[in-house]
VMD Tcl script that builds the backbone (N, CA, C; Angstrom):
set m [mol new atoms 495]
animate dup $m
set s [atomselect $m all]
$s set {name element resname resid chain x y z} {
  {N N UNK 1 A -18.350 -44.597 50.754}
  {CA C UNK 1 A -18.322 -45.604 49.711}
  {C C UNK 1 A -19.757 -45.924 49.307}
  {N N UNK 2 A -20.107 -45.456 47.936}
  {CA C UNK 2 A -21.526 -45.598 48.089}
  {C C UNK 2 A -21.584 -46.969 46.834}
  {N N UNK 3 A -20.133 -47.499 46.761}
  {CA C UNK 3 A -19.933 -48.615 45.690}
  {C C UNK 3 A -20.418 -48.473 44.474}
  {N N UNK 4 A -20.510 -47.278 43.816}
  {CA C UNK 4 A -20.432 -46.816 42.458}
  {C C UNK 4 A -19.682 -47.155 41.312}
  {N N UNK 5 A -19.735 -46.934 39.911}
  {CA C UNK 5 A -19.317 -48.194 38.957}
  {C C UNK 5 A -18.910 -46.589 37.737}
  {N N UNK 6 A -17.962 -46.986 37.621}
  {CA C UNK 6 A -17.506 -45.459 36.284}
  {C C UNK 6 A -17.236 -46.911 34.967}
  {N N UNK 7 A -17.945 -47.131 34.475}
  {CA C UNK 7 A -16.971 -47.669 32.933}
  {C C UNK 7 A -16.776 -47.432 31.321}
  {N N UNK 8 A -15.107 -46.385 31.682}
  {CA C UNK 8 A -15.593 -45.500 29.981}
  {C C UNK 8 A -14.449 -46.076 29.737}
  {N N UNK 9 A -14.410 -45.686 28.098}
  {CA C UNK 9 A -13.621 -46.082 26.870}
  {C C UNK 9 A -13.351 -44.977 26.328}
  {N N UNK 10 A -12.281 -45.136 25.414}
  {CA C UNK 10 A -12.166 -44.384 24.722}
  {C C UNK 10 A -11.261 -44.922 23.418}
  {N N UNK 11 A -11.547 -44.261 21.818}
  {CA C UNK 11 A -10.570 -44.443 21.125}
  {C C UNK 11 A -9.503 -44.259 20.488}
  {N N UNK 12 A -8.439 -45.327 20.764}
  {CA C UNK 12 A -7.447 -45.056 20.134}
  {C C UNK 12 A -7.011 -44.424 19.052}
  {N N UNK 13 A -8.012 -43.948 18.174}
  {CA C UNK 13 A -7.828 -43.466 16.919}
  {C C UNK 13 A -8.641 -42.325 16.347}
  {N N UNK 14 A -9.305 -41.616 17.450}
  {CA C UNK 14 A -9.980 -40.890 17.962}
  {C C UNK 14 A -9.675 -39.305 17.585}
  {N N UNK 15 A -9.810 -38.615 15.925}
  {CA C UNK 15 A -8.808 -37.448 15.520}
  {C C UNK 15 A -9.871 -36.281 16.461}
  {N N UNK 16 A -10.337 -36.125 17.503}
  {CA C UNK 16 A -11.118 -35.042 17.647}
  {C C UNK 16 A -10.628 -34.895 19.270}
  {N N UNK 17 A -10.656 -35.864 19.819}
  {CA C UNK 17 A -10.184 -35.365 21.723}
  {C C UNK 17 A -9.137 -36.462 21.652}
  {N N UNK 18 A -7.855 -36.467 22.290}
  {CA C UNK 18 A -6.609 -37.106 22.177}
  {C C UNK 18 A -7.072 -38.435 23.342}
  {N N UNK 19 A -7.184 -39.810 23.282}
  {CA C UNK 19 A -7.079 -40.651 23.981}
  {C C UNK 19 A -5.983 -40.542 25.422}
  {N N UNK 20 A -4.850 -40.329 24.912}
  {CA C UNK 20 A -4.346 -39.973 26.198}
  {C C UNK 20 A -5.275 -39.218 27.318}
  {N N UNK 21 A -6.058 -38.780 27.097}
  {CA C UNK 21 A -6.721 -37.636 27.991}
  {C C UNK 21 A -7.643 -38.315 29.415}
  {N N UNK 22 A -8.394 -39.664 28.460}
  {CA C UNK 22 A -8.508 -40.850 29.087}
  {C C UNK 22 A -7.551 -41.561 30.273}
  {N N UNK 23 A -6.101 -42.012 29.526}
  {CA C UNK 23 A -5.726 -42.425 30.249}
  {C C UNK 23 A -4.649 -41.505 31.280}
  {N N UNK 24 A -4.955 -40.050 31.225}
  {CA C UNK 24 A -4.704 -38.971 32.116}
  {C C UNK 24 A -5.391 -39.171 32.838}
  {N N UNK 25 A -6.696 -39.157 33.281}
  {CA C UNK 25 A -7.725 -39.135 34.311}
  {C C UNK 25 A -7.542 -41.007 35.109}
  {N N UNK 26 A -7.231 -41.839 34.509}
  {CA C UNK 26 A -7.165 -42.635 35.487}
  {C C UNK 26 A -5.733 -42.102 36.143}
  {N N UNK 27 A -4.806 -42.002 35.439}
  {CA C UNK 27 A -3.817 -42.014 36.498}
  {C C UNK 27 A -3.651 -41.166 37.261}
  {N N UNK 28 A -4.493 -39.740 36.983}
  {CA C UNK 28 A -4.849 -39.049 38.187}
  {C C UNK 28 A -5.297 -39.840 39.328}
  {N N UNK 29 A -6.589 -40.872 38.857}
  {CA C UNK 29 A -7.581 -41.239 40.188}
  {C C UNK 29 A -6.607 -42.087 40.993}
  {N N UNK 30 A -5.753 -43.235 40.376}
  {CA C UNK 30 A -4.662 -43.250 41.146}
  {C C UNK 30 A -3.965 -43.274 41.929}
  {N N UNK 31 A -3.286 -41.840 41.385}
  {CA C UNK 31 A -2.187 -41.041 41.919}
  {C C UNK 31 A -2.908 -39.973 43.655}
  {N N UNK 32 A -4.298 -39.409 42.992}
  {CA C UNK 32 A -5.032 -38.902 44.145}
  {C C UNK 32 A -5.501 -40.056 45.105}
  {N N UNK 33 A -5.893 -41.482 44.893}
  {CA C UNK 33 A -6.181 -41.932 45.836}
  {C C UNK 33 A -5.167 -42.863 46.360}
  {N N UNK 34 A -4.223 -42.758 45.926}
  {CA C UNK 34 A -2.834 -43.562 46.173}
  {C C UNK 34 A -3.119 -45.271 45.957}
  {N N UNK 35 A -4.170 -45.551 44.975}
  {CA C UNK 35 A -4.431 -46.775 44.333}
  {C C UNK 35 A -3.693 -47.701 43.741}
  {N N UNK 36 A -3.437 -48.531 43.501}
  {CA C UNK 36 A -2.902 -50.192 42.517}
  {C C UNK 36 A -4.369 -49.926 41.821}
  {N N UNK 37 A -3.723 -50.602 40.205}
  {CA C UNK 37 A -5.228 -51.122 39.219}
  {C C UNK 37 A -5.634 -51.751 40.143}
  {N N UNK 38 A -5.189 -52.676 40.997}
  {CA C UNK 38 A -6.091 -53.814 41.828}
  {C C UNK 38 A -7.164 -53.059 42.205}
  {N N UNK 39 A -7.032 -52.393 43.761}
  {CA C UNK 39 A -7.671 -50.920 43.810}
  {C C UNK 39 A -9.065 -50.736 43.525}
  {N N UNK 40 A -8.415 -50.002 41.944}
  {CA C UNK 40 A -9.296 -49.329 41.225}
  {C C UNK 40 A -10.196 -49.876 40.666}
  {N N UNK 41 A -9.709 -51.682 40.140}
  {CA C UNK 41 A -10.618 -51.918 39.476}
  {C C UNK 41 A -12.226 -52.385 40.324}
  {N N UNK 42 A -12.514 -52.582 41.353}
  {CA C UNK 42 A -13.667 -52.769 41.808}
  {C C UNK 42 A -14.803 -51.050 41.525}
  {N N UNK 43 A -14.119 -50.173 41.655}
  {CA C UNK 43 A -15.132 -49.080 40.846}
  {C C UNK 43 A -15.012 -48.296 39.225}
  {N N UNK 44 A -13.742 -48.484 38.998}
  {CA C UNK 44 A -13.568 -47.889 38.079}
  {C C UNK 44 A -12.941 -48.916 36.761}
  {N N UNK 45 A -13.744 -49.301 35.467}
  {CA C UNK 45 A -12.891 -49.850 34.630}
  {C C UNK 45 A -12.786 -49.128 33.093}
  {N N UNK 46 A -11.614 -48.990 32.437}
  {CA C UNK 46 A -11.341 -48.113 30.951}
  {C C UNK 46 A -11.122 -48.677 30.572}
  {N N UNK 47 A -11.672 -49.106 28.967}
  {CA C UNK 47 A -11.112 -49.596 27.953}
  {C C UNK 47 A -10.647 -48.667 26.562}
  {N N UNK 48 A -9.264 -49.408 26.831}
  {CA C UNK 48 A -8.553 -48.468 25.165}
  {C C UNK 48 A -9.245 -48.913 24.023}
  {N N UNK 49 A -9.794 -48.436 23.280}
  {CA C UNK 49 A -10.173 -49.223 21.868}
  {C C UNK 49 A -9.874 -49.120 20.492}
  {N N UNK 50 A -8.789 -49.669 20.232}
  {CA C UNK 50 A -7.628 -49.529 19.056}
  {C C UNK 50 A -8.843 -49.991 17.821}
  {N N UNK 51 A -8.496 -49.154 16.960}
  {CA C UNK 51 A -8.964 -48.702 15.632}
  {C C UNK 51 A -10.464 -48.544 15.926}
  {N N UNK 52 A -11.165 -47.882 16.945}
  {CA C UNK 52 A -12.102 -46.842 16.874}
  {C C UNK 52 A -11.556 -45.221 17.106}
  {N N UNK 53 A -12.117 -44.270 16.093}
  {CA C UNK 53 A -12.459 -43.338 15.769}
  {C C UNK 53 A -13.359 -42.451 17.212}
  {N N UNK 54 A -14.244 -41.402 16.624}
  {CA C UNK 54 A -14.456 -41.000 17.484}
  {C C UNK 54 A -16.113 -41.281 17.744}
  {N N UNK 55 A -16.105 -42.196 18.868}
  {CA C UNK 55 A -17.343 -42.893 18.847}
  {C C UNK 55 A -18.112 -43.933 17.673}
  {N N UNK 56 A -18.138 -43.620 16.409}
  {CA C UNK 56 A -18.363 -44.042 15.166}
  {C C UNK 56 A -19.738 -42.745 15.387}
  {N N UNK 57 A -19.467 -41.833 15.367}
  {CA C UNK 57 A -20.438 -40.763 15.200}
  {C C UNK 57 A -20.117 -40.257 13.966}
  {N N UNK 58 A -21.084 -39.316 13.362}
  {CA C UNK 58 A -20.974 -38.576 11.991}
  {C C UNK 58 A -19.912 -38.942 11.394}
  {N N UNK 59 A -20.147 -40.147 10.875}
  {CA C UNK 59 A -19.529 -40.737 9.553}
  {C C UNK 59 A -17.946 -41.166 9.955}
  {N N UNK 60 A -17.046 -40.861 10.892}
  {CA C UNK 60 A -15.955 -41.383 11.785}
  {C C UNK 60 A -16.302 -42.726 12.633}
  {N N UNK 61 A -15.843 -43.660 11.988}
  {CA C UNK 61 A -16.229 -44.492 12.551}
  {C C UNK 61 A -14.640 -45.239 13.020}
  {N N UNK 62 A -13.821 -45.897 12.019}
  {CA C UNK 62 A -12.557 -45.999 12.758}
  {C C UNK 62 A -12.784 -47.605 11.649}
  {N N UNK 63 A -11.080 -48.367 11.643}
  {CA C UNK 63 A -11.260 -49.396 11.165}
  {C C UNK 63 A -11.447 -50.556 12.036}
  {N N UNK 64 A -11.197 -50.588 13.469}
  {CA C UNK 64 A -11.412 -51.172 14.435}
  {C C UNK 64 A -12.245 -52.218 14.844}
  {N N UNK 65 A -12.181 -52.634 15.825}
  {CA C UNK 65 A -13.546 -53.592 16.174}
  {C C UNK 65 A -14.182 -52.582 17.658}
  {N N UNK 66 A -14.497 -51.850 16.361}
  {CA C UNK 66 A -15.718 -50.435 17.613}
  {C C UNK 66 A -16.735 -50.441 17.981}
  {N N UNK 67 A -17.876 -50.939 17.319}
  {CA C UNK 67 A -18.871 -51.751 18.043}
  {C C UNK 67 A -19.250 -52.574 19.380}
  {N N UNK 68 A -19.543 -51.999 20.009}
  {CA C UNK 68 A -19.914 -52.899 21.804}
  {C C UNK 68 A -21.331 -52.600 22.067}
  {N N UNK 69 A -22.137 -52.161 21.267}
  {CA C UNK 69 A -23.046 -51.515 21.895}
  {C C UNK 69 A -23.611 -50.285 22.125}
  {N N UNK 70 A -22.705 -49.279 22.305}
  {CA C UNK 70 A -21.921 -47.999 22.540}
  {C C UNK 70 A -23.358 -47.051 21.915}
  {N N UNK 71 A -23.446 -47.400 21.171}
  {CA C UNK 71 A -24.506 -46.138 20.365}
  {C C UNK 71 A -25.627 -46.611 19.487}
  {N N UNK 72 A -26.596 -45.936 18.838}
  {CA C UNK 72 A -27.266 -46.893 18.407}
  {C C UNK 72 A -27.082 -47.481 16.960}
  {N N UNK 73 A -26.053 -46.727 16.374}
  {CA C UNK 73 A -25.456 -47.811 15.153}
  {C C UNK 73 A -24.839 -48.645 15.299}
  {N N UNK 74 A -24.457 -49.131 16.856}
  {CA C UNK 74 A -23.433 -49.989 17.609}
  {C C UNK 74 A -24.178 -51.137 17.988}
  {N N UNK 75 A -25.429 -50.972 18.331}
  {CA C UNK 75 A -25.981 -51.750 19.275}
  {C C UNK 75 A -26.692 -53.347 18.708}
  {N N UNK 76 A -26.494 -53.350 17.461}
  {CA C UNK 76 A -26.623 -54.933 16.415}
  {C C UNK 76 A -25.146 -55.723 17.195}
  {N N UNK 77 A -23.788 -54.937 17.620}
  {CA C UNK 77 A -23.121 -56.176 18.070}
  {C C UNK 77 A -23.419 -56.895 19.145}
  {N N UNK 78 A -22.668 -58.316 18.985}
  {CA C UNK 78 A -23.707 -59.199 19.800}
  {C C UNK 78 A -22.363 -59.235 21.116}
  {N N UNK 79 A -22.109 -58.186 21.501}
  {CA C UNK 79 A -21.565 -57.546 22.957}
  {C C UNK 79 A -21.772 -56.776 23.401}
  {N N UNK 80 A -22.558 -56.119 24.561}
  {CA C UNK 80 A -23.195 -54.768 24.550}
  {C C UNK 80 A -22.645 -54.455 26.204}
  {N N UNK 81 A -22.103 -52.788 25.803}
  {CA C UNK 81 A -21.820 -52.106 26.819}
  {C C UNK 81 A -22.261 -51.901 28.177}
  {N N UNK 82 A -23.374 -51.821 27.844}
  {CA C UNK 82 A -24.959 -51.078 28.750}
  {C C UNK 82 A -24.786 -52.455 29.555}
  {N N UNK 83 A -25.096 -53.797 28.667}
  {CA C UNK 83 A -25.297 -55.122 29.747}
  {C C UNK 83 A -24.388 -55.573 30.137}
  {N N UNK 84 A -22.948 -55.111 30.217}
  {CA C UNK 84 A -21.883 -55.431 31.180}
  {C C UNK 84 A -21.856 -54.916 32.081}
  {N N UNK 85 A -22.378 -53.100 31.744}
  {CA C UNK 85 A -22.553 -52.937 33.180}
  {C C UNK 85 A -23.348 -52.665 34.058}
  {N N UNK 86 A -24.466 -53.085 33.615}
  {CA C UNK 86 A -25.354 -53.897 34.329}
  {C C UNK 86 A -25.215 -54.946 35.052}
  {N N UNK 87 A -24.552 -56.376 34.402}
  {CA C UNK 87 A -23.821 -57.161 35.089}
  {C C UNK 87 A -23.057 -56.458 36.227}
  {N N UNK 88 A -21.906 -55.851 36.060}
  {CA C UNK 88 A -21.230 -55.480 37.413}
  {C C UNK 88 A -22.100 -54.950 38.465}
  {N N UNK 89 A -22.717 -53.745 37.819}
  {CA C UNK 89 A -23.532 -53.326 38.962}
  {C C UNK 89 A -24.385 -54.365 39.956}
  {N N UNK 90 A -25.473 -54.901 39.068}
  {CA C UNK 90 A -26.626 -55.723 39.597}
  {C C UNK 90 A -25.952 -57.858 39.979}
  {N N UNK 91 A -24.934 -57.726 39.863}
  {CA C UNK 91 A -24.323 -59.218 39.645}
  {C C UNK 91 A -23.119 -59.537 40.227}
  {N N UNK 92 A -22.567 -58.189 40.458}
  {CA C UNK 92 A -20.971 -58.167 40.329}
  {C C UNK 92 A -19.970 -58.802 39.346}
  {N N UNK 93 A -20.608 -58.875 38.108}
  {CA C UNK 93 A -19.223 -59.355 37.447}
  {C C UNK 93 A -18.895 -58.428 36.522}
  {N N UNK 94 A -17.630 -57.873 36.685}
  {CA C UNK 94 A -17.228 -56.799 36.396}
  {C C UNK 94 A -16.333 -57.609 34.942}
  {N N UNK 95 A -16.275 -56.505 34.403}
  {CA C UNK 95 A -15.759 -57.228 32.518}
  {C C UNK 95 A -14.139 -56.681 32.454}
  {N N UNK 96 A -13.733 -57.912 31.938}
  {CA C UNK 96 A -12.176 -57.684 31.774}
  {C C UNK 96 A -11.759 -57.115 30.468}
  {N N UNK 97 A -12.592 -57.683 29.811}
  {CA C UNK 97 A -12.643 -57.206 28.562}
  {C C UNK 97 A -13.967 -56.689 27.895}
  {N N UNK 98 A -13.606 -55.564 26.661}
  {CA C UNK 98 A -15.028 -55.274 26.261}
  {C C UNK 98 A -14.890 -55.960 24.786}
  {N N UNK 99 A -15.634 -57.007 24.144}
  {CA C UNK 99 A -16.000 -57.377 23.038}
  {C C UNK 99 A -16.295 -56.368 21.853}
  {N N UNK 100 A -15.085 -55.913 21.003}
  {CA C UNK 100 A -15.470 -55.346 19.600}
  {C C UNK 100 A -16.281 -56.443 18.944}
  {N N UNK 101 A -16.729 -55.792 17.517}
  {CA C UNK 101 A -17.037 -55.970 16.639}
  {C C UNK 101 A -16.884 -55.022 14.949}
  {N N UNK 102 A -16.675 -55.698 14.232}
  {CA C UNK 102 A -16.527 -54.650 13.019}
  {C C UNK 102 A -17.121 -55.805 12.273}
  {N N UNK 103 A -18.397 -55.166 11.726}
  {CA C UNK 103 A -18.989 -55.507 10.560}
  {C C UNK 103 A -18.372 -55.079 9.333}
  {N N UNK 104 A -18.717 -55.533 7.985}
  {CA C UNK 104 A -17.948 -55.425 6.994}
  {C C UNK 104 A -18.848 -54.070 6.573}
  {N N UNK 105 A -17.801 -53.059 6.117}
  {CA C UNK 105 A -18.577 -51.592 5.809}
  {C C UNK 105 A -19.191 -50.852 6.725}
  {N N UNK 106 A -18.849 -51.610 8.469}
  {CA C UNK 106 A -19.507 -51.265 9.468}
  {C C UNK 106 A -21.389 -51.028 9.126}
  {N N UNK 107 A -21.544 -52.460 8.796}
  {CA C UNK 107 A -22.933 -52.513 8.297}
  {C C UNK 107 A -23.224 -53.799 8.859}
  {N N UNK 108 A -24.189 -54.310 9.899}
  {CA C UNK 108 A -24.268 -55.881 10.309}
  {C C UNK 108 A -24.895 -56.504 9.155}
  {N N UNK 109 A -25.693 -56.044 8.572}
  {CA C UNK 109 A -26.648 -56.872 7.900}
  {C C UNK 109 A -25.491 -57.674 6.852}
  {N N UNK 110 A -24.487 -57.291 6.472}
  {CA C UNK 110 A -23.293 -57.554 5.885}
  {C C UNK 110 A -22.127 -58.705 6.857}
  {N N UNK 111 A -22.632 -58.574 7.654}
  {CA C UNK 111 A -21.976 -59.941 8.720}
  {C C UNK 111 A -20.286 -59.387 9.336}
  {N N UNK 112 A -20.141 -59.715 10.254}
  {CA C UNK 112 A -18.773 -59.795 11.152}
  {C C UNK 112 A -17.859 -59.784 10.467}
  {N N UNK 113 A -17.171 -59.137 10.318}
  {CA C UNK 113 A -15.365 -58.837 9.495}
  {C C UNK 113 A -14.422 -59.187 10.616}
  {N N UNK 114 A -14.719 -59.096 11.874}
  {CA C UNK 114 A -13.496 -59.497 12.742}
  {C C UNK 114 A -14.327 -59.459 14.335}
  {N N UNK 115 A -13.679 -59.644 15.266}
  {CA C UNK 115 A -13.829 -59.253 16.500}
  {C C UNK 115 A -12.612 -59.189 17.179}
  {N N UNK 116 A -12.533 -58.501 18.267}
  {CA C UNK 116 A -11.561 -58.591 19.376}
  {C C UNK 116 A -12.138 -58.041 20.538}
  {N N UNK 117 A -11.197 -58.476 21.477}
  {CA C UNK 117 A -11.557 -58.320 22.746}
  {C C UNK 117 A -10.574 -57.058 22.915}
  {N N UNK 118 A -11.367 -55.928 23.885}
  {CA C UNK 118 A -10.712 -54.759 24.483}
  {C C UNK 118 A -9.901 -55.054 26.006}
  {N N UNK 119 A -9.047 -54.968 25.874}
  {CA C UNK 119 A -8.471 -55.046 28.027}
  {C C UNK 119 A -9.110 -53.612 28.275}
  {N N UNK 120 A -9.116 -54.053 29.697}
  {CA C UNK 120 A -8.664 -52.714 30.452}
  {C C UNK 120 A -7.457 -52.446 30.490}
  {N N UNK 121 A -7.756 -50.967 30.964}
  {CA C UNK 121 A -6.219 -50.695 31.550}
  {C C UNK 121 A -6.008 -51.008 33.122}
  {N N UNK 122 A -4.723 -51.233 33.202}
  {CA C UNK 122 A -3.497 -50.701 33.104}
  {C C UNK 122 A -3.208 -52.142 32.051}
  {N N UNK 123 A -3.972 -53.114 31.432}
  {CA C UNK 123 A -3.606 -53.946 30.436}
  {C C UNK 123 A -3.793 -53.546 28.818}
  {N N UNK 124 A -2.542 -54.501 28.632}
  {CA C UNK 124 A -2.315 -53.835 26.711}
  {C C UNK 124 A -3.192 -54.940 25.685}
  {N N UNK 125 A -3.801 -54.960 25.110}
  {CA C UNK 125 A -4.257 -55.814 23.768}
  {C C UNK 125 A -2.819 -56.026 23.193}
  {N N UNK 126 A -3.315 -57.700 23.386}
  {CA C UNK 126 A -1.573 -58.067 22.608}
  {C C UNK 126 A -2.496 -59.373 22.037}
  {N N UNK 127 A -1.653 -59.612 20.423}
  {CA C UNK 127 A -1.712 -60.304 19.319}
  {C C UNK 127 A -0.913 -61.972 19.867}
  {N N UNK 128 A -1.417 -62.692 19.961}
  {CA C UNK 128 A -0.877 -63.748 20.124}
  {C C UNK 128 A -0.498 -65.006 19.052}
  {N N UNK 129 A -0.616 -64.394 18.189}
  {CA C UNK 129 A -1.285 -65.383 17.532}
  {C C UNK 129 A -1.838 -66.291 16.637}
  {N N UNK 130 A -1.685 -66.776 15.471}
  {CA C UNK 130 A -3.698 -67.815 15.075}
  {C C UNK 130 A -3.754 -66.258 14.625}
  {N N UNK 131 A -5.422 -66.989 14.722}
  {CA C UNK 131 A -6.477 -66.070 13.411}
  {C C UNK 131 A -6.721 -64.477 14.285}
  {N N UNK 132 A -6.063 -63.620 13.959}
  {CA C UNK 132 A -6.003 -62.368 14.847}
  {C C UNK 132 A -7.593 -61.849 14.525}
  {N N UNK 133 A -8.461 -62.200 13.929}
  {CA C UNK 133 A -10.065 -61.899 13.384}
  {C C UNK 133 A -11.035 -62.606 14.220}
  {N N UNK 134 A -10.211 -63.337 15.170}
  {CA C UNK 134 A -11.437 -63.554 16.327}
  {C C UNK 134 A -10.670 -63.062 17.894}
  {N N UNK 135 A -11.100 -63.467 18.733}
  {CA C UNK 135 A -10.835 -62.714 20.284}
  {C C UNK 135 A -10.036 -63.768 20.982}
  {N N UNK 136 A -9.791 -65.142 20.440}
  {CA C UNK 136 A -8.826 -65.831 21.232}
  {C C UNK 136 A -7.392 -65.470 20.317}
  {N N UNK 137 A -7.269 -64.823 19.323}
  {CA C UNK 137 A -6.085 -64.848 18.692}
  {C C UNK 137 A -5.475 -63.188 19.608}
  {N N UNK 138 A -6.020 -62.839 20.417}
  {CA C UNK 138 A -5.555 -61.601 21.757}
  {C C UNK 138 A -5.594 -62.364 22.978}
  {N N UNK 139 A -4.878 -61.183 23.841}
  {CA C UNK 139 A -4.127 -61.983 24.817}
  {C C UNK 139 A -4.476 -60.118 25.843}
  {N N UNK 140 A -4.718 -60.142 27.289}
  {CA C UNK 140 A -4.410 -58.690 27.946}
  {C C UNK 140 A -3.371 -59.407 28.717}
  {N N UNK 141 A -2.300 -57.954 28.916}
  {CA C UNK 141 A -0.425 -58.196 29.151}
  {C C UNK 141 A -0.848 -57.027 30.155}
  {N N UNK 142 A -0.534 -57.162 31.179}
  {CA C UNK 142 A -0.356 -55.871 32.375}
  {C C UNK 142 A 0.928 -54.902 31.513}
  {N N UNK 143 A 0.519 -53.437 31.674}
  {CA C UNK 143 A 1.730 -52.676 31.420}
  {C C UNK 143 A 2.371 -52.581 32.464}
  {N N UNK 144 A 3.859 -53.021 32.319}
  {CA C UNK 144 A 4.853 -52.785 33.959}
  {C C UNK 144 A 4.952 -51.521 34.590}
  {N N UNK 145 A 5.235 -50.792 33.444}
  {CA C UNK 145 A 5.096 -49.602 33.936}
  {C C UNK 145 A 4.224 -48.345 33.939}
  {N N UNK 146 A 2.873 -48.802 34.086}
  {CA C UNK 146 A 1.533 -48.167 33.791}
  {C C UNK 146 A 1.628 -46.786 34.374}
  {N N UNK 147 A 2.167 -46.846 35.528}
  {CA C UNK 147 A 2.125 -45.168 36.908}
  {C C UNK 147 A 2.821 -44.357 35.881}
  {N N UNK 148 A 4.033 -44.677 35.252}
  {CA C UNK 148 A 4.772 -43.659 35.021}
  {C C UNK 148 A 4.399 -42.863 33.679}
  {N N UNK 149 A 4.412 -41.584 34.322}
  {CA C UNK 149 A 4.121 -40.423 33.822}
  {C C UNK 149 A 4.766 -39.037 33.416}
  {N N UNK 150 A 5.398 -38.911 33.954}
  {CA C UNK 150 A 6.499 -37.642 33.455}
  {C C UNK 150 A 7.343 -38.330 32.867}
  {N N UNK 151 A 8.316 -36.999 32.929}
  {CA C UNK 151 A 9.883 -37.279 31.483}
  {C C UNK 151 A 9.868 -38.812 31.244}
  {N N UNK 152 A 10.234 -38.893 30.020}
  {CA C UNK 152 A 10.849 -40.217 29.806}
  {C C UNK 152 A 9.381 -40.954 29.302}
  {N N UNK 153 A 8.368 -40.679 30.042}
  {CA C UNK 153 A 6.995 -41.594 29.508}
  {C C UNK 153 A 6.185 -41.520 28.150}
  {N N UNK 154 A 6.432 -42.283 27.824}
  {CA C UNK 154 A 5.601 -42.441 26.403}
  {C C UNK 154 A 4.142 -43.245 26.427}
  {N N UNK 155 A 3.175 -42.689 26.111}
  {CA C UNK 155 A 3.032 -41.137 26.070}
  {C C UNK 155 A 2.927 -40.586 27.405}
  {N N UNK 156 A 3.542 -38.708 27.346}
  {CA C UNK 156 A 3.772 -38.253 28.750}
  {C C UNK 156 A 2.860 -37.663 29.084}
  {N N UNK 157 A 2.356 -38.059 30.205}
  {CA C UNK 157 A 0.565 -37.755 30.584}
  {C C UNK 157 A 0.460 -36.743 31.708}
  {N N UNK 158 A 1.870 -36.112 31.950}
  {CA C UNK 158 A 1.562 -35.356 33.114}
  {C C UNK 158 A 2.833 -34.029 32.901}
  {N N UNK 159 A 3.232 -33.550 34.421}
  {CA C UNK 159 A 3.943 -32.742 34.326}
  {C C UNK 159 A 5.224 -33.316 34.771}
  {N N UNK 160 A 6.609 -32.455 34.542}
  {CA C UNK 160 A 7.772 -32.984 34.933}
  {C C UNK 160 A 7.885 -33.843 36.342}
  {N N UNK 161 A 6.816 -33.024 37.165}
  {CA C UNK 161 A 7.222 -33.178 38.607}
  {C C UNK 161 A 6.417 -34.035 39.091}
  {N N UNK 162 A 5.606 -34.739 37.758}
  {CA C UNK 162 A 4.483 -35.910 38.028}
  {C C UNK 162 A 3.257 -35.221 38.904}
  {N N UNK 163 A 2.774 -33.830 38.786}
  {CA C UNK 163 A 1.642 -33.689 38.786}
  {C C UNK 163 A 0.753 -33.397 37.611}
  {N N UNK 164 A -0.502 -33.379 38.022}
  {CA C UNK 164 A -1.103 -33.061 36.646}
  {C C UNK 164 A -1.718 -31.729 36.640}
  {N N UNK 165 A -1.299 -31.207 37.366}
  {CA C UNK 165 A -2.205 -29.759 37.169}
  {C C UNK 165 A -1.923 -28.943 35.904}
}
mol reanalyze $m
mol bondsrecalc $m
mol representation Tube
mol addrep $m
């Protein structure tokens, strides 16, 4: 245990590598270390990030609140990736959520069009709400049935026999 810190994202809307692929590899780590999110979350945390694209690289940016920091056309939002996990590492406070942002035209100098907050997984971004354009109008909902993975799972992240090879 050398208490190491993994914290990736990925987006939901992402037309170039399929998001599921993301949440394939946690439920591998998992399934191989016979884990609960509880578990996992002291080294490992993923955030889904609904209406980002792929990274907001070459001109894909997504309609989302994709901004955290993430890159350096990212890094004007006033939530940044890098210093959360920094925090966990150097502080221990590990982030439940990652803070979007979407500037209007994905341009800051143009000011904030919305924010939301990202869950982790095995939690869903759910709408509660009020003014859905700021981060208290979301809510993170545990998925009940996060493990499951073969037949029947939407989306199906593995093989019939629930391996992933």
């Amino acid at each position: 245990n050398a208490n190491g810190k993994i914290m990736m994202y990925h987006g939901m809307a992402d037309p170039l590598v399929s998001s599921s692929n993301s949440q394939r590899y946690y439920l591998k780590v998992a399934k191989t270390m016979g884990l609960s999110n509880t578990q996992i979350d002291p080294f490992l945390r993923y955030f889904r990030i609904a209406g980002m694209a792929h990274c907001g690289v070459g001109g894909i940016s997504g309609a989302g609140a994709w901004m955290f920091g993430q890159s350096g056309v990212a890094s004007s939002a006033p939530n940044n990736i890098v210093t959360n996990l920094v925090n966990w590492v150097e502080k221990g406070q590990a982030p439940d959520t990652l803070q979007g942002t979407k500037f209007w035209y994905d341009t800051p100098a143009w000011g904030i069009q919305f924010q939301k907050n990202h869950c982790r997984f095995p939690y869903r971004t759910t709408y509660n709400g009020g003014d859905s354009t700021k981060p208290s109008g979301w809510s993170c909902n545990l998925i009940s049935d996060w493990q499951t993975c073969a037949v029947g799972a939407h989306p199906r992240l593995c093989n019939a026999d629930g391996t992933f090879q």
